[in-house]
C-alpha positions, 0 to 999 in steps of 0.5 A: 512555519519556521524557516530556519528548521534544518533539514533532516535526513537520517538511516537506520536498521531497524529490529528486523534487519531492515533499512529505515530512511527518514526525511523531514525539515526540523528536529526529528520525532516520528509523528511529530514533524510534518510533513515526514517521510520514510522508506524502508526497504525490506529484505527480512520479514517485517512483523505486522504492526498494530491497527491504529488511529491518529490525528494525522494523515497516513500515505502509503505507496508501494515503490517495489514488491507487494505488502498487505494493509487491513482498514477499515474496509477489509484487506487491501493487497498493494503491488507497485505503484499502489497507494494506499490512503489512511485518513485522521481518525480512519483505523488502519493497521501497518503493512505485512510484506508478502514479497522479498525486497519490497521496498515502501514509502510513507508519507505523514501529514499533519493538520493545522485547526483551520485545515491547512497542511503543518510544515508548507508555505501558508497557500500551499498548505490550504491548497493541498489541505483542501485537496487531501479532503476530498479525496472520495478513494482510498487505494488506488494506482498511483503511477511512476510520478510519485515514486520520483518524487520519492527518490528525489527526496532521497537525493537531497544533500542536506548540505545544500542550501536549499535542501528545506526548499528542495524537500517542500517542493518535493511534498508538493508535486507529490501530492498533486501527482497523488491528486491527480491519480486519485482522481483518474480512472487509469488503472495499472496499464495491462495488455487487453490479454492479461487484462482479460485474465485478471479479470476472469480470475477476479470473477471466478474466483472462487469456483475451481479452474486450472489456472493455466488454462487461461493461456488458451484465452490468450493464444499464449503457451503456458510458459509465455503466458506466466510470464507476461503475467508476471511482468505486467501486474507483478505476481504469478498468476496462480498468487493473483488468483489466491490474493483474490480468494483470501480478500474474498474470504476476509470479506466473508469473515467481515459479513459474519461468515461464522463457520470457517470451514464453509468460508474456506469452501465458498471462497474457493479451497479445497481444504480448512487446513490449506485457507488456515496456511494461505490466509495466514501466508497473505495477511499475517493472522490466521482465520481464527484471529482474523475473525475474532479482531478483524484488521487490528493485527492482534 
C-alpha cells in the first residue's frame, strides 16, 4: 500500500443523464482501485446492466428511493437502507430503478491472495477481510449508520491533508456498521400496525384482497393508512403487494414454472397481459426473457 497515492474524487453525468460520483485513493480506473466507492443519483431511467461475475467484492446500499437486483437467488427489491451483498465469483446483474430520485451507493472491494483487503492498513485489511467472509446473508437492512459513512465520504475535500486517511477510515467504519447490521436480526423499524400488514400482504399474496382493506386491521381510515404506509416502508401499499407477486412469480419462473399463463394466475393476476406489464415495470424483462435467461438481464 502505497501512501503516497492521492486521493481521487470526481463527477460525471453519465449517458443516461444521471450523476456518477467516484471516490478512491490512487489513480482512478473503475475496477482497478480498492477499495472504490460511487454514488449516483437518479433522476432519468438508468438501463439494467448485464449480469456479471468478477474477483472483487460488490456492495450495494440503497440511500433513497428503490431499484431492483437479480442474483443468484432470484429478484431482490431494495428500498432505503437495504443492502445488497455480491460476493467474488457470485453473478449478479446492476440495479433497474423502479423510483424517480433514487439515489445508490456501491462499494467494491478487492482482495489480496492471503484474504486481506487491497488498499487498508495491513491489520484492518486482514480484520475486514476476514469479517467479509463470513458473512452468511446477502440482502438485508442496514440502517442509517452506512448512509453516514457515505456522505462523509462525499464531504472529503481532497485538498485536505488527510483526506487518504479521512477516506480509509470512512471504508472501515462502514463495514463494521455493515457487519454488525448483517449480523443483527433488526429489521427495518415499522409500527406493530404496518407491521402486521406487510406481513399479511407477503402471506396472501397471491390470493385476491382489496388492498385497502387492511385499513380496518389497523383501526386506520383508508387514507391514513396509505399514508402511514408510505412513510414506514417507503411505497404505497398496493407497490408492496405487487413487488411481492412479481419476486413470487420470478421464483415460479426460476422453479420451471413453464406456462406463464398459469404463472401469472398462481402468483395473483388477473390477467397474462397485466403480469407481462408489471413484471416488465419491476424488473426490466418481460416473462418471456426472464424465463429464457433468468437474472442475466439479457
Amino acid at each position: 500500500m502505497k501512501n503516497s497515492s492521492p486521493y481521487t474524487a470526481f463527477h460525471v453525468v453519465n449517458r443516461s443523464g444521471n450523476t456518477e460520483s467516484s471516490y478512491c485513493v490512487g489513480r482512478h480506473k473503475y475496477a482497478h482501485v480498492y477499495p472504490y466507492c460511487t454514488v449516483i443519483e437518479l433522476k432519468h431511467p438508468e438501463p439494467p446492466h448485464i449480469s456479471h461475475a468478477h474477483d472483487s467484492c460488490e456492495m450495494h446500499f440503497i440511500a433513497r428511493g428503490r431499484m431492483v437486483f437479480h442474483t443468484e437467488r432470484g429478484v431482490e427489491f431494495l428500498s432505503a437502507n437495504d443492502a445488497l451483498i455480491a460476493m467474488p465469483g457470485e453473478r449478479h446483474g446492476n440495479g433497474y430503478c423502479t423510483h424517480a430520485r433514487t439515489v445508490a451507493c456501491m462499494l467494491m472491494l478487492g482482495f489480496e491472495k492471503d484474504g486481506s483487503l487491497t488498499g487498508l492498513e495491513p491489520e484492518s485489511a486482514r480484520i475486514l477481510g476476514r469479517g467479509i467472509r463470513t458473512m452468511k446473508r446477502r440482502r438485508f437492512y442496514a440502517g442509517p449508520r452506512v448512509l453516514e459513512c457515505f456522505n462523509r465520504i462525499r464531504r472529503i475535500d481532497r485538498g485536505d491533508p488527510y483526506a487518504v486517511l479521512r477516506y480509509r477510515m470512512c471504508i472501515t467504519d462502514m463495514l463494521i456498521a455493515l457487519f454488525d447490521a448483517e449480523a443483527s436480526p433488526q429489521q427495518r423499524p415499522l409500527s406493530r400496525e404496518i407491521r402486521l400488514s406487510s406481513s399479511y400482504i407477503e402471506k396472501h399474496a397471491c390470493e385476491r384482497f382489496d388492498v385497502d382493506a387492511l385499513s380496518a386491521r389497523t383501526n386506520l381510515t383508508p387514507s391514513g393508512f396509505r399514508h402511514r404506509f408510505l412513510r414506514e416502508t417507503g411505497m404505497a401499499p398496493k407497490e408492496y403487494l405487487m413487488r411481492e407477486r412479481v419476486r413470487i412469480a420470478a421464483e415460479r419462473i426460476r422453479r420451471g414454472g413453464s406456462d406463464l399463463t398459469s404463472v401469472a394466475y398462481a402468483s395473483g393476476f388477473s390477467s397474462s397481459q397485466y403480469f407481462t406489464r408489471i413484471f416488465k415495470r419491476y424488473t426490466g424483462q418481460s416473462p418471456r426473457d426472464y424465463q429464457s435467461s433468468p437474472g442475466t438481464f439479457a
